[in-house]
PyMOL Python script that loads the backbone (N, CA, C, O; Angstrom):
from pymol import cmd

cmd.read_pdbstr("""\
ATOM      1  N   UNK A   1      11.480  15.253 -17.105  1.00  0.00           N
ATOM      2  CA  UNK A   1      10.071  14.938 -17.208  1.00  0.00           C
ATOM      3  C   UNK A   1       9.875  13.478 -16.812  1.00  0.00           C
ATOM      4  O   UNK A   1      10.704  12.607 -17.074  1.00  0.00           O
ATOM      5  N   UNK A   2       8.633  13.244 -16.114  1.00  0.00           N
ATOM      6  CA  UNK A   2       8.777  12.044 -15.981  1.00  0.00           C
ATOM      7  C   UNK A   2       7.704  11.502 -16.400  1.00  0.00           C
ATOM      8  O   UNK A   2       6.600  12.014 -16.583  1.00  0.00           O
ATOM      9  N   UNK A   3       8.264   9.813 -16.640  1.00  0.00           N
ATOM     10  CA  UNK A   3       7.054   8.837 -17.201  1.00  0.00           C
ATOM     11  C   UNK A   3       5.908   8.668 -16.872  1.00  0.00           C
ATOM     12  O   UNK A   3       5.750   8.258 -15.722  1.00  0.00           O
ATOM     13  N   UNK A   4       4.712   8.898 -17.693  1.00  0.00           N
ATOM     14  CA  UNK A   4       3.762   9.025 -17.769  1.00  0.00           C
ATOM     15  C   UNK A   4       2.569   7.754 -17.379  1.00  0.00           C
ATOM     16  O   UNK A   4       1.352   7.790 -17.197  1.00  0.00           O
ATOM     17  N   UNK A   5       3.496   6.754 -17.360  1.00  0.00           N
ATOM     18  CA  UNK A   5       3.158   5.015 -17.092  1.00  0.00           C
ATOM     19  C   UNK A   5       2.301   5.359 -16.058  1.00  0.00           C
ATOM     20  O   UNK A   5       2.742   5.942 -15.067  1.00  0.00           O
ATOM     21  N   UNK A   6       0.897   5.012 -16.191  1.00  0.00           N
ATOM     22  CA  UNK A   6       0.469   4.725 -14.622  1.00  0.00           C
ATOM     23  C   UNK A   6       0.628   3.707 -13.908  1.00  0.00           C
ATOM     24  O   UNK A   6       1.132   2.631 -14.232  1.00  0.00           O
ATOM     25  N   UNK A   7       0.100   4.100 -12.694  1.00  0.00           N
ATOM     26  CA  UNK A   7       0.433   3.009 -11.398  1.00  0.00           C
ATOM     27  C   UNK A   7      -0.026   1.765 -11.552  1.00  0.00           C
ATOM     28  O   UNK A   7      -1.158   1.621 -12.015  1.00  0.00           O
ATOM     29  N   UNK A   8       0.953   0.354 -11.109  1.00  0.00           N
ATOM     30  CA  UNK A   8       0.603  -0.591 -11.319  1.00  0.00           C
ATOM     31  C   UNK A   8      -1.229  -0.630 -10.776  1.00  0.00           C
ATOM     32  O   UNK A   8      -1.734   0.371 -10.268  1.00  0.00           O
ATOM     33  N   UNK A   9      -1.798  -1.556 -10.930  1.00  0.00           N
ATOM     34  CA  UNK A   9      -3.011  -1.896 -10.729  1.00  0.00           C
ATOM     35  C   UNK A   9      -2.978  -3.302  -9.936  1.00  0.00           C
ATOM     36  O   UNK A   9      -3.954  -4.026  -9.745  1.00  0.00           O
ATOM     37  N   UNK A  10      -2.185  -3.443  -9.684  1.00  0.00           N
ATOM     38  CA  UNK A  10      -1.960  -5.039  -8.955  1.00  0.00           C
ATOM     39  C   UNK A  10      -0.315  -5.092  -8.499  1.00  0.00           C
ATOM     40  O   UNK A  10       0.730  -4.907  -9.123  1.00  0.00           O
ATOM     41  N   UNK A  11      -0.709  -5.525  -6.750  1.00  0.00           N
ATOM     42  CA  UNK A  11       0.599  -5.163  -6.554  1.00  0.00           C
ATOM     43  C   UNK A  11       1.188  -7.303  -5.837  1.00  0.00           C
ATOM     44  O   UNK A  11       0.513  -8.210  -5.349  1.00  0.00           O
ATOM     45  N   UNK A  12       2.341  -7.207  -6.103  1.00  0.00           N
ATOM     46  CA  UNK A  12       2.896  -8.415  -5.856  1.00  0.00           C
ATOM     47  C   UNK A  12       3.379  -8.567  -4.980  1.00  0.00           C
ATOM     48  O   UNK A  12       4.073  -7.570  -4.780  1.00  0.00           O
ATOM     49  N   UNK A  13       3.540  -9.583  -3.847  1.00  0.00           N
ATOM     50  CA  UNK A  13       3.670  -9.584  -2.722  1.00  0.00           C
ATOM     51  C   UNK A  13       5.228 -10.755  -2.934  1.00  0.00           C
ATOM     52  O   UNK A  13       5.354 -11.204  -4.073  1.00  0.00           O
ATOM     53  N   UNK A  14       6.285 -11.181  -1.906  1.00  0.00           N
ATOM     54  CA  UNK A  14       7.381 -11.747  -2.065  1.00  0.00           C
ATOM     55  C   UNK A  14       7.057 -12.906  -2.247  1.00  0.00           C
ATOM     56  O   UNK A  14       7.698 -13.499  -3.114  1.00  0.00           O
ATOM     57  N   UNK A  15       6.009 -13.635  -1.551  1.00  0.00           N
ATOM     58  CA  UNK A  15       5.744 -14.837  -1.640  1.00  0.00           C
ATOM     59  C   UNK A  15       4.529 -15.458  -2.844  1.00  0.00           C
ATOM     60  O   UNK A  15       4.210 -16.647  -2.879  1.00  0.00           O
ATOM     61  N   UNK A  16       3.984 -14.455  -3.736  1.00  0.00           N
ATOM     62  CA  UNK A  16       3.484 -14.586  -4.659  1.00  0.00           C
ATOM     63  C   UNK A  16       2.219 -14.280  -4.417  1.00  0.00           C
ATOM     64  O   UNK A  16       1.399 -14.946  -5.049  1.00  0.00           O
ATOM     65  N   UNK A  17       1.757 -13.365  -3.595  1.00  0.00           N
ATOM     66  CA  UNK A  17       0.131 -12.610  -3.361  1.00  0.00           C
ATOM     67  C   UNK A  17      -0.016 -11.960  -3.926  1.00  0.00           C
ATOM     68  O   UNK A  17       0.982 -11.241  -3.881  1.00  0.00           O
ATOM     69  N   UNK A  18      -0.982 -11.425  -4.876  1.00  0.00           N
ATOM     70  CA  UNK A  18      -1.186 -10.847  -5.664  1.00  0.00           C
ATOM     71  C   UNK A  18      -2.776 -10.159  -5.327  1.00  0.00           C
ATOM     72  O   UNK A  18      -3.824 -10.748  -5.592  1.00  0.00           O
ATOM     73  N   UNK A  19      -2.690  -8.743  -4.667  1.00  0.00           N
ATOM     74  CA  UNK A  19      -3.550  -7.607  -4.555  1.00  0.00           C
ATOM     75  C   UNK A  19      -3.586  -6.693  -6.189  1.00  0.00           C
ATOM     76  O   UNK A  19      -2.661  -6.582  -6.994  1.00  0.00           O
ATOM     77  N   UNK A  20      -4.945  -6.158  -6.277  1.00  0.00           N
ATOM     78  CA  UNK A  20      -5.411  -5.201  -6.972  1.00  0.00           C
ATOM     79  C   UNK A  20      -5.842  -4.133  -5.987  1.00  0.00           C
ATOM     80  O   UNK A  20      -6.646  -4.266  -5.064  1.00  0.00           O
ATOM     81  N   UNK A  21      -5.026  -2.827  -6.420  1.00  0.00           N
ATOM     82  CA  UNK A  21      -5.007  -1.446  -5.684  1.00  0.00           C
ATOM     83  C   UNK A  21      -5.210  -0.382  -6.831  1.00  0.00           C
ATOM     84  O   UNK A  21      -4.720  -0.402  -7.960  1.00  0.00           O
ATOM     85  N   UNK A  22      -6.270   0.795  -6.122  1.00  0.00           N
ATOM     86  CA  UNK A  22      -6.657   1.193  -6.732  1.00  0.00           C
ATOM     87  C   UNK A  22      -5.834   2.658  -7.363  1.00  0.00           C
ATOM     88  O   UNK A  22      -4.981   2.999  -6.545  1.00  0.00           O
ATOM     89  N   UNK A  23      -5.860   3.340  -8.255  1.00  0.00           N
ATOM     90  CA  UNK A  23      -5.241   4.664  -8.384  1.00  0.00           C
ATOM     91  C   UNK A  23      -5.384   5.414  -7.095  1.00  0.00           C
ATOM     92  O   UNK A  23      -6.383   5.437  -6.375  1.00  0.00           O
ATOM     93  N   UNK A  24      -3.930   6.190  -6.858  1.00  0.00           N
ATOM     94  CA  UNK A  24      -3.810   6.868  -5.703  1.00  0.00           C
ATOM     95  C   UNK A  24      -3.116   8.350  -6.039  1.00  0.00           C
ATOM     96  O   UNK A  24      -2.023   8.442  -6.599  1.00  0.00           O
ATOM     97  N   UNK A  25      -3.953   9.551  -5.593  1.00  0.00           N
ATOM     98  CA  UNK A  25      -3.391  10.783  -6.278  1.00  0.00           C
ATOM     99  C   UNK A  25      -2.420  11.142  -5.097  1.00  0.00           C
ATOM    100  O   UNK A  25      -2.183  10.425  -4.125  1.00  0.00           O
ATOM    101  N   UNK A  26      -1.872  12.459  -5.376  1.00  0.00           N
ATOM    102  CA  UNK A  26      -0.566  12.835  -5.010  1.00  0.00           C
ATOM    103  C   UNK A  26      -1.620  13.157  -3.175  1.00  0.00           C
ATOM    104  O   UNK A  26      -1.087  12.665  -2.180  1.00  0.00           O
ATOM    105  N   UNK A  27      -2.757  13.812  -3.004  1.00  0.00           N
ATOM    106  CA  UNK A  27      -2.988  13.970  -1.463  1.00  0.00           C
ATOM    107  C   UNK A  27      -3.192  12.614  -0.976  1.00  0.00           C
ATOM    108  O   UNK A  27      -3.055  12.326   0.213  1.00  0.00           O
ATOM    109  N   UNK A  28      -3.528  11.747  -1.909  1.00  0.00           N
ATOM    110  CA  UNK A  28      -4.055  10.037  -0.731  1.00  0.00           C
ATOM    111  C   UNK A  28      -2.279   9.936  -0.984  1.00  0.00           C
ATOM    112  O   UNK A  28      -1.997   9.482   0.126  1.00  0.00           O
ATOM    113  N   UNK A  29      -1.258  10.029  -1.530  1.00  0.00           N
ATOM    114  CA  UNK A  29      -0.088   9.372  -1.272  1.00  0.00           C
ATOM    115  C   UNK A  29       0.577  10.411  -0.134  1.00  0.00           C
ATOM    116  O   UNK A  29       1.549  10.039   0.522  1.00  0.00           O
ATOM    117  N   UNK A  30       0.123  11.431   0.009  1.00  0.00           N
ATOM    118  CA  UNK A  30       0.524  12.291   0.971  1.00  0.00           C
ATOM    119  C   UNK A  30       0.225  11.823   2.673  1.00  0.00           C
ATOM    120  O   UNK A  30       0.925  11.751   3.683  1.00  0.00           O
ATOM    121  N   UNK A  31      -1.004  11.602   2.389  1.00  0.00           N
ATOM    122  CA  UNK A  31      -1.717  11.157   3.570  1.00  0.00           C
ATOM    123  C   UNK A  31      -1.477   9.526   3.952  1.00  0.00           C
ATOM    124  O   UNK A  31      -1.711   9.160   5.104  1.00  0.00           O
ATOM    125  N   UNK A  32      -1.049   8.661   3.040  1.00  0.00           N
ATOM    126  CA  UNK A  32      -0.276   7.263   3.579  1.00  0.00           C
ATOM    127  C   UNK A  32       0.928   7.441   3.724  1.00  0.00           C
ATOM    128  O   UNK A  32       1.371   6.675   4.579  1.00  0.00           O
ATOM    129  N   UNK A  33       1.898   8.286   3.163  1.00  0.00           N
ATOM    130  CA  UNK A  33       3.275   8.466   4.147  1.00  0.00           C
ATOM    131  C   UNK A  33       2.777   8.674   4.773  1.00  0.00           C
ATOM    132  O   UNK A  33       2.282   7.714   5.364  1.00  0.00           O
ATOM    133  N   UNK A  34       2.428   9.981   5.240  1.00  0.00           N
ATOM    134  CA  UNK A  34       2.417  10.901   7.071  1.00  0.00           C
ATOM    135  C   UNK A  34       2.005   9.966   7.559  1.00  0.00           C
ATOM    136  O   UNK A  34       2.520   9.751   8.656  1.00  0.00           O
ATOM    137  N   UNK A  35       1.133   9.118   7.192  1.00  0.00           N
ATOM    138  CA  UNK A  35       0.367   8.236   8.519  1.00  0.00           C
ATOM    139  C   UNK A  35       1.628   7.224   8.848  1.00  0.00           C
ATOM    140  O   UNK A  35       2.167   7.196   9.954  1.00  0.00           O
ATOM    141  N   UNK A  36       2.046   6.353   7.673  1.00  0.00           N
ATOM    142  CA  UNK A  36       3.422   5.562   7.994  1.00  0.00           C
ATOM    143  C   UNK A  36       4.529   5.463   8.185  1.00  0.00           C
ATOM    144  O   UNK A  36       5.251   4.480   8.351  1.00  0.00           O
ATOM    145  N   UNK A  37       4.775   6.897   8.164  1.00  0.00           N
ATOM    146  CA  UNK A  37       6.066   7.543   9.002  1.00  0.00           C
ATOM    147  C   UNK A  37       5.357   8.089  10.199  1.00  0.00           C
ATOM    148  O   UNK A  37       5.893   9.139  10.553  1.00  0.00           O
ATOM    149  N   UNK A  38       4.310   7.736  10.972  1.00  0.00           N
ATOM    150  CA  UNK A  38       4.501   7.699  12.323  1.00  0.00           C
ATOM    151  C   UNK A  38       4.787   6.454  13.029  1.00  0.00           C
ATOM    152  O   UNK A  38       5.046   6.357  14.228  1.00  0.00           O
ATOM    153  N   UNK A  39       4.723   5.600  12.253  1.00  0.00           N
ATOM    154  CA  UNK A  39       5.360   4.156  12.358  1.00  0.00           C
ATOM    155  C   UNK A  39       6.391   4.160  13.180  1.00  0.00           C
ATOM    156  O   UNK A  39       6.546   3.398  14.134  1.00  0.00           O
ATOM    157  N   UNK A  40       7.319   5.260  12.728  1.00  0.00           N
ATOM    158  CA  UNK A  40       8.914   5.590  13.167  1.00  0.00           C
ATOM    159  C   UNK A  40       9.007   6.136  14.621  1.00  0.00           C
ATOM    160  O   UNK A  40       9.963   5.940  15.371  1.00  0.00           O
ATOM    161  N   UNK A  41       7.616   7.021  14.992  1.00  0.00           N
ATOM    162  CA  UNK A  41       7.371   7.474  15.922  1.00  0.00           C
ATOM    163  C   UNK A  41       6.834   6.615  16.894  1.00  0.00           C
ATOM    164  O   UNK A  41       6.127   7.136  17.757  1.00  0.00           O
ATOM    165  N   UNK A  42       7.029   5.386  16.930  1.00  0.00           N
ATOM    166  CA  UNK A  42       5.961   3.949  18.092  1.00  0.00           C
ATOM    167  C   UNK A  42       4.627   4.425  17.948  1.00  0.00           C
ATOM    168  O   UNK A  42       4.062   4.505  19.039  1.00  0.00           O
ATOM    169  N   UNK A  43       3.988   4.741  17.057  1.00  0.00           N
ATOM    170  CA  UNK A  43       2.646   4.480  17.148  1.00  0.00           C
ATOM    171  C   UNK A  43       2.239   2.671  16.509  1.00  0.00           C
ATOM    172  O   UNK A  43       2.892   1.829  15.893  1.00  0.00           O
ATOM    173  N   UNK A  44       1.086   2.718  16.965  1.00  0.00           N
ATOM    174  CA  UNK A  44       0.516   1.430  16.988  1.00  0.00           C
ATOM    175  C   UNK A  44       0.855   0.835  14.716  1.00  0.00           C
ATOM    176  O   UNK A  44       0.685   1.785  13.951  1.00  0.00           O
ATOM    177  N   UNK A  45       1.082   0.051  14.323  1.00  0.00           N
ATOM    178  CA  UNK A  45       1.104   0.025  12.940  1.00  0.00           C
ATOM    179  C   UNK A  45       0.208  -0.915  12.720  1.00  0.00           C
ATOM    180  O   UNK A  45      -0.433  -0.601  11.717  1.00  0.00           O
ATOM    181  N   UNK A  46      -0.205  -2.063  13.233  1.00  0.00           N
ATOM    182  CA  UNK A  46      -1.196  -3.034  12.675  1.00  0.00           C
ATOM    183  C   UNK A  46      -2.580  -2.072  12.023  1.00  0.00           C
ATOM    184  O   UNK A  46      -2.887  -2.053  10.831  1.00  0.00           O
ATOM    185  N   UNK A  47      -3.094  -1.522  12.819  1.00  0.00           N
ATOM    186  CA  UNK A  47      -4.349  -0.766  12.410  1.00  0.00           C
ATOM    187  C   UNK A  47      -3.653   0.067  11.192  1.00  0.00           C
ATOM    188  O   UNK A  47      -4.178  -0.092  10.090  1.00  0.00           O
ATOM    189  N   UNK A  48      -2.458   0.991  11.278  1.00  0.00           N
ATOM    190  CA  UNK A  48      -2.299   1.407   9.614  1.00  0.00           C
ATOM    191  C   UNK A  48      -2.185   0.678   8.368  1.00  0.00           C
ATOM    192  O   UNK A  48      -2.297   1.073   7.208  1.00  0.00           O
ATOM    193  N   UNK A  49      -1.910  -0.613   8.908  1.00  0.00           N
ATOM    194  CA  UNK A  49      -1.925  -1.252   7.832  1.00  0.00           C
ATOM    195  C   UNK A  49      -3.058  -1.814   6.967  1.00  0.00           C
ATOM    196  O   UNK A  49      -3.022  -2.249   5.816  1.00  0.00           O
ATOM    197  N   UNK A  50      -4.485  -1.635   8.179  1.00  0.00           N
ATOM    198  CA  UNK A  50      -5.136  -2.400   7.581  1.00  0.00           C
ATOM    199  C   UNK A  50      -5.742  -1.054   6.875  1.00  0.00           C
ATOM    200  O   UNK A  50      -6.368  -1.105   5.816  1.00  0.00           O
ATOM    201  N   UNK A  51      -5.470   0.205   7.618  1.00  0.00           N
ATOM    202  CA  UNK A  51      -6.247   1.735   6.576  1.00  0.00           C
ATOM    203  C   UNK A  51      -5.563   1.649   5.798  1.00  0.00           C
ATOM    204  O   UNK A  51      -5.930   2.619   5.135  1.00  0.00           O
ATOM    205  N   UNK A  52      -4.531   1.111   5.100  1.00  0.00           N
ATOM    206  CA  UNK A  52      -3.933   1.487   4.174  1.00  0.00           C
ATOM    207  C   UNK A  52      -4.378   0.531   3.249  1.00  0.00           C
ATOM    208  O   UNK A  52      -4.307   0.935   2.088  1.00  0.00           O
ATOM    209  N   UNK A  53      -5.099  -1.353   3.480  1.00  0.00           N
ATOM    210  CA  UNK A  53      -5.574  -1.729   2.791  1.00  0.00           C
ATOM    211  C   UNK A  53      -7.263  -1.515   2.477  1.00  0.00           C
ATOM    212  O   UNK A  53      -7.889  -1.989   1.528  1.00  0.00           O
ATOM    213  N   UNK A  54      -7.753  -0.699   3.516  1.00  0.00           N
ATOM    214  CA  UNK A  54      -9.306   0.086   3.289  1.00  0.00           C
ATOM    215  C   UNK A  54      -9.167   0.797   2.206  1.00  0.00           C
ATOM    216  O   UNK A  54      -9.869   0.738   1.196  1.00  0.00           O
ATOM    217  N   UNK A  55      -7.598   1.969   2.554  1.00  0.00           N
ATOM    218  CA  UNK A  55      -7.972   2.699   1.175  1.00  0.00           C
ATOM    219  C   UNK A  55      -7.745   2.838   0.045  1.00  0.00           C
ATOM    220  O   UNK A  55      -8.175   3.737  -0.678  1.00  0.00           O
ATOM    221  N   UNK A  56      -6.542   1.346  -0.447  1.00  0.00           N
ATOM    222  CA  UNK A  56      -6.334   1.587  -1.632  1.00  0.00           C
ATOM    223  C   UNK A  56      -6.930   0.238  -2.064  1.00  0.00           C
ATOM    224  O   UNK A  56      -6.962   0.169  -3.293  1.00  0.00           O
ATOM    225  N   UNK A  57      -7.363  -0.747  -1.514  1.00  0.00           N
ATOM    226  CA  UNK A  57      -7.898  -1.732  -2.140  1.00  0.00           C
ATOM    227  C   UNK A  57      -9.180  -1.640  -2.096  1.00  0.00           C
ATOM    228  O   UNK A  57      -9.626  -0.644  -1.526  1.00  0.00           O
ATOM    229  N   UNK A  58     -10.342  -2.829  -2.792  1.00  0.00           N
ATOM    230  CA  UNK A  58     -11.839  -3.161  -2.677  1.00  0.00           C
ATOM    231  C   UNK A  58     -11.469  -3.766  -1.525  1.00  0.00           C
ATOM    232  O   UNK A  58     -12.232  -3.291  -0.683  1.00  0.00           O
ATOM    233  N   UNK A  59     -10.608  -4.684  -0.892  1.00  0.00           N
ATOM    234  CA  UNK A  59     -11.074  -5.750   0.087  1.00  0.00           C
ATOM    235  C   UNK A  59     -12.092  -5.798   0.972  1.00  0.00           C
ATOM    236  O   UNK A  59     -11.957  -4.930   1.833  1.00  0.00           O
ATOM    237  N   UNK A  60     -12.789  -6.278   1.069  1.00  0.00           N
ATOM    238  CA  UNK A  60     -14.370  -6.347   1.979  1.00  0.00           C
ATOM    239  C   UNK A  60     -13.521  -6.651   3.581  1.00  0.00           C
ATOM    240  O   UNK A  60     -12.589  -7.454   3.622  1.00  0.00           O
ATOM    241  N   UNK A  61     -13.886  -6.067   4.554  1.00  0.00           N
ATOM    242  CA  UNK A  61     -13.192  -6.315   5.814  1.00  0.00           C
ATOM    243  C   UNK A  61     -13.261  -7.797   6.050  1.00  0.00           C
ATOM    244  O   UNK A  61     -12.264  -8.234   6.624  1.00  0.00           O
ATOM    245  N   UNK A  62     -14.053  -8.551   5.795  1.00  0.00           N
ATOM    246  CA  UNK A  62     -13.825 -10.206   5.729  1.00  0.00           C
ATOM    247  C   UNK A  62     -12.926 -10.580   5.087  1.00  0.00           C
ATOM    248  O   UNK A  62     -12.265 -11.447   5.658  1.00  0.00           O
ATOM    249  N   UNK A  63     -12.430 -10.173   3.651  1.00  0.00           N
ATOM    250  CA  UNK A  63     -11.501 -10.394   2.933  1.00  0.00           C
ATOM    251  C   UNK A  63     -10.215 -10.237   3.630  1.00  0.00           C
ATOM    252  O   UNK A  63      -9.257 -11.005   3.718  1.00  0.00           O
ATOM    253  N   UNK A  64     -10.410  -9.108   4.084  1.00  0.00           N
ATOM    254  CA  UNK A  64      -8.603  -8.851   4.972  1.00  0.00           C
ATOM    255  C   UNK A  64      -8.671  -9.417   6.714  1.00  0.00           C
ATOM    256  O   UNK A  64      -7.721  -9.431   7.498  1.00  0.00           O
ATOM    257  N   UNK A  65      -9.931  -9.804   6.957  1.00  0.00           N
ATOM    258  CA  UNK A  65      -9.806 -10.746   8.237  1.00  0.00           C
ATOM    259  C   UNK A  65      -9.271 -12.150   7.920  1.00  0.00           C
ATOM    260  O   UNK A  65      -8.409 -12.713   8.594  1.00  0.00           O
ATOM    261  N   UNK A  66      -9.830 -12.631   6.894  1.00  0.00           N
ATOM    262  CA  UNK A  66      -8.743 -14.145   6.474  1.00  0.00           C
ATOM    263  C   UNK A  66      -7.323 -13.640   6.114  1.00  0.00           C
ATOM    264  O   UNK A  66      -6.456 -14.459   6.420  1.00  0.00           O
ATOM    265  N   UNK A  67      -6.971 -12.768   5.676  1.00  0.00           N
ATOM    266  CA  UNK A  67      -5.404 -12.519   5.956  1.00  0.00           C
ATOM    267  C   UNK A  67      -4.563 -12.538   6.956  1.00  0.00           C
ATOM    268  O   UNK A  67      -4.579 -11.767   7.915  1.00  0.00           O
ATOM    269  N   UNK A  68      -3.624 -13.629   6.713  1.00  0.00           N
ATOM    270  CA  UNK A  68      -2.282 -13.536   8.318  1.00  0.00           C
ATOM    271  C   UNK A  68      -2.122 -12.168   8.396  1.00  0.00           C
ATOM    272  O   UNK A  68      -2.348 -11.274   7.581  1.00  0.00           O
ATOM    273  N   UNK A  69      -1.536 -12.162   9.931  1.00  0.00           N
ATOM    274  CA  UNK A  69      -0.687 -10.900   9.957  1.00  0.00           C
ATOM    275  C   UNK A  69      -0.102 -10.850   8.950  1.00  0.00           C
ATOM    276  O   UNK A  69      -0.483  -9.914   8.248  1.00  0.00           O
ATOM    277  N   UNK A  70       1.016 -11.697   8.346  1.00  0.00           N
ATOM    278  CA  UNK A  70       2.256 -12.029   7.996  1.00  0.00           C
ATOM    279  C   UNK A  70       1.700 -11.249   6.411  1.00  0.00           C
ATOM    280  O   UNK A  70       2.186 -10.287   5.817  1.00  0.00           O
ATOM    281  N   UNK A  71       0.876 -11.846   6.172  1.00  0.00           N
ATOM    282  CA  UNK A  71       0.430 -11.339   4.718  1.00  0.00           C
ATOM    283  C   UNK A  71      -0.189 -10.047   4.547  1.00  0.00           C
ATOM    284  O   UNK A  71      -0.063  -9.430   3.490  1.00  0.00           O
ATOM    285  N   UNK A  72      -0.963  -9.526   5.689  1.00  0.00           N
ATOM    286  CA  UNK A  72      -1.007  -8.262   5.798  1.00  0.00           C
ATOM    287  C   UNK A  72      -0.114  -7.239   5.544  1.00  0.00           C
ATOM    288  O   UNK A  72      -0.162  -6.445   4.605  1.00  0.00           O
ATOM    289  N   UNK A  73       1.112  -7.329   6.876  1.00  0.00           N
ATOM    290  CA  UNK A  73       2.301  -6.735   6.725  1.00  0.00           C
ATOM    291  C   UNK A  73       2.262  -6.846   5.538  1.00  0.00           C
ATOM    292  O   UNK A  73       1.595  -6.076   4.847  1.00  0.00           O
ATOM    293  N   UNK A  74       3.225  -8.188   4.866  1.00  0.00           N
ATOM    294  CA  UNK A  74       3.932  -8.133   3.082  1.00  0.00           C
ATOM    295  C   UNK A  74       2.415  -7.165   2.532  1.00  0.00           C
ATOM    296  O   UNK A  74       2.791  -5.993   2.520  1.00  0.00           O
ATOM    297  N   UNK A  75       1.529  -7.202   2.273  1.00  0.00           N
ATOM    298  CA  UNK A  75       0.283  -6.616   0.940  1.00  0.00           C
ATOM    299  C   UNK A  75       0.705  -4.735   1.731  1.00  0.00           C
ATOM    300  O   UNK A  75       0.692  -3.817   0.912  1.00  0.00           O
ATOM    301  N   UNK A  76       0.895  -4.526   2.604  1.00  0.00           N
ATOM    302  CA  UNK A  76       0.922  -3.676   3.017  1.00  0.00           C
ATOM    303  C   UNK A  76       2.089  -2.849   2.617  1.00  0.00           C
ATOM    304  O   UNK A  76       2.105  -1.672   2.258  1.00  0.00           O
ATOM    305  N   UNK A  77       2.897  -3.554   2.726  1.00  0.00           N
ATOM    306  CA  UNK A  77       4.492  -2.961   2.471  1.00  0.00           C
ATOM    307  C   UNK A  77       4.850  -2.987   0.613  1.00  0.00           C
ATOM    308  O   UNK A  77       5.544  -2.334  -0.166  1.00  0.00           O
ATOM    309  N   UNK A  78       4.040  -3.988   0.556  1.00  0.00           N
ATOM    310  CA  UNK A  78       4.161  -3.733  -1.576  1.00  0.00           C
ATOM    311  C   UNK A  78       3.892  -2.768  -1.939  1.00  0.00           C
ATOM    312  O   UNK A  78       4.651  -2.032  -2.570  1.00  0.00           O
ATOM    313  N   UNK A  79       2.169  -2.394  -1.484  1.00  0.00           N
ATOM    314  CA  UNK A  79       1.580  -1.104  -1.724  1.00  0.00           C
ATOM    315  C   UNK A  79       2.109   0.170  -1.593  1.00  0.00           C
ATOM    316  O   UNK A  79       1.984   1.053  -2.442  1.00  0.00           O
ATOM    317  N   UNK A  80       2.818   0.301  -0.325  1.00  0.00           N
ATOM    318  CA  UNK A  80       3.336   1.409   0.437  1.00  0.00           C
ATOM    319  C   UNK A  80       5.204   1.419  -1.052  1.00  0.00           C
ATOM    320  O   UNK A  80       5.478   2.368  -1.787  1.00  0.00           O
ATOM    321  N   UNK A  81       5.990   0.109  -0.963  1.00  0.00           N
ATOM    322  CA  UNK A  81       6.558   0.190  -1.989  1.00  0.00           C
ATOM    323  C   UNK A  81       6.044   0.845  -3.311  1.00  0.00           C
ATOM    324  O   UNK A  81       6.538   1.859  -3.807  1.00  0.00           O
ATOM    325  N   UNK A  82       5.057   0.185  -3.789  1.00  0.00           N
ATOM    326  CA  UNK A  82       4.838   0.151  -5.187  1.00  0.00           C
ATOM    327  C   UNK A  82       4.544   1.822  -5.461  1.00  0.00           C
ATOM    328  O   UNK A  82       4.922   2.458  -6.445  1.00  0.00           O
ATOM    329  N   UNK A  83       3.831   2.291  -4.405  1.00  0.00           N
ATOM    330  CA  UNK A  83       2.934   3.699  -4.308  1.00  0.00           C
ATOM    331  C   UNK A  83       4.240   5.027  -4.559  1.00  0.00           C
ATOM    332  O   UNK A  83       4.235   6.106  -5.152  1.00  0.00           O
ATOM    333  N   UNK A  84       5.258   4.271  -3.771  1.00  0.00           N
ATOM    334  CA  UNK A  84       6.791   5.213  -3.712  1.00  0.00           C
ATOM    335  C   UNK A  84       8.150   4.445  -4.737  1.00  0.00           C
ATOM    336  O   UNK A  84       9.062   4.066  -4.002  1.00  0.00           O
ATOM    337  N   UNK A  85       8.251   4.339  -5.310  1.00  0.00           N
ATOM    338  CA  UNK A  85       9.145   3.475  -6.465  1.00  0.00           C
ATOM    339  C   UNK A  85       9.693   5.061  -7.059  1.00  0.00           C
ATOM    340  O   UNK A  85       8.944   6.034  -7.143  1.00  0.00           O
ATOM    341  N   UNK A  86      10.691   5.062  -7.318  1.00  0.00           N
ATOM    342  CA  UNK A  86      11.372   5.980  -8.232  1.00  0.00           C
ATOM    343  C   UNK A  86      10.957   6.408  -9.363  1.00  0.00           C
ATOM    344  O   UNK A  86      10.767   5.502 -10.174  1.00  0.00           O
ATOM    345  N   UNK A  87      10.730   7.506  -9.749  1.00  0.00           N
ATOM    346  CA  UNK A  87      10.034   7.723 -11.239  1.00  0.00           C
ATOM    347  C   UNK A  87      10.945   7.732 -11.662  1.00  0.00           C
ATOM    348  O   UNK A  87      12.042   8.013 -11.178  1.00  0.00           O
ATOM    349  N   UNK A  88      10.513   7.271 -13.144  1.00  0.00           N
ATOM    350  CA  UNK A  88      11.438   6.686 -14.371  1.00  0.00           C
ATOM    351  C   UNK A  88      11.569   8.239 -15.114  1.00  0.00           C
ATOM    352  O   UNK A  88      10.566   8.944 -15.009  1.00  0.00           O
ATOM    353  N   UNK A  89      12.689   8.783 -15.820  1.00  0.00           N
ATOM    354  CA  UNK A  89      12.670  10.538 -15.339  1.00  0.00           C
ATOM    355  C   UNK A  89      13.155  10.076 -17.451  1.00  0.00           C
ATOM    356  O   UNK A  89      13.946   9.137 -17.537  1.00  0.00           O
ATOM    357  N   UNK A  90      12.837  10.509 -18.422  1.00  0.00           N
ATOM    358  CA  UNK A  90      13.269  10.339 -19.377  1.00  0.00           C
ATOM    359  C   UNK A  90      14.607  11.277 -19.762  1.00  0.00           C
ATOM    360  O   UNK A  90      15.165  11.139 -20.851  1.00  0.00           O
TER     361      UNK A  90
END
""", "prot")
cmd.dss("prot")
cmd.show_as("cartoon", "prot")
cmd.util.cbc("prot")
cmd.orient("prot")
C-alpha cells in the first residue's frame, strides 16, 4: 500500500528556486510523461517545458518570460522529478 502523503506543493529547484505546483491526477501525470518522453524522440522540448509550466503552475506567461532558459529547464525538470519520485510503499 502506498503512502498517502500528498504531492509536494512547492517544488525546489538545485540552485534554490522555489515554484508552487499545483495537484496533478494520475491522467495530467499521464499526459506530461507521453508528452516528455517524446523528448527522446527529437521533438522540439523548450515549448514542453513551458506546457508543463502552464499546467501545473499559476505562472502568468510574463512570469515564465522573465525566466532563463537555464531556470526554466531546472523548474521544469523538478516538477517532472517531483511528479515521478518513488512511492514510499509501507
Amino acid at each position: 500500500m502506498t503512502d498517502k502523503k500528498e504531492q509536494p506543493n512547492v517544488v525546489k529547484t538545485k540552485s534554490g528556486l522555489e515554484i508552487k505546483i499545483q495537484k496533478v491526477n494520475l491522467d495530467e501525470r499521464c499526459e506530461i510523461n507521453d508528452k516528455l518522453a517524446g523528448m527522446q524522440e527529437g521533438k522540439p522540448y523548450f515549448s514542453l517545458w513551458i506546457w508543463l509550466l502552464r499546467k501545473v503552475t499559476k505562472l502568468s506567461d510574463n512570469e515564465i518570460n522573465e525566466l532563463s532558459m537555464d531556470e526554466i529547464t531546472e523548474v521544469s525538470i523538478a516538477i517532472f522529478e517531483s511528479l515521478n519520485k518513488k512511492k514510499i510503499t509501507k
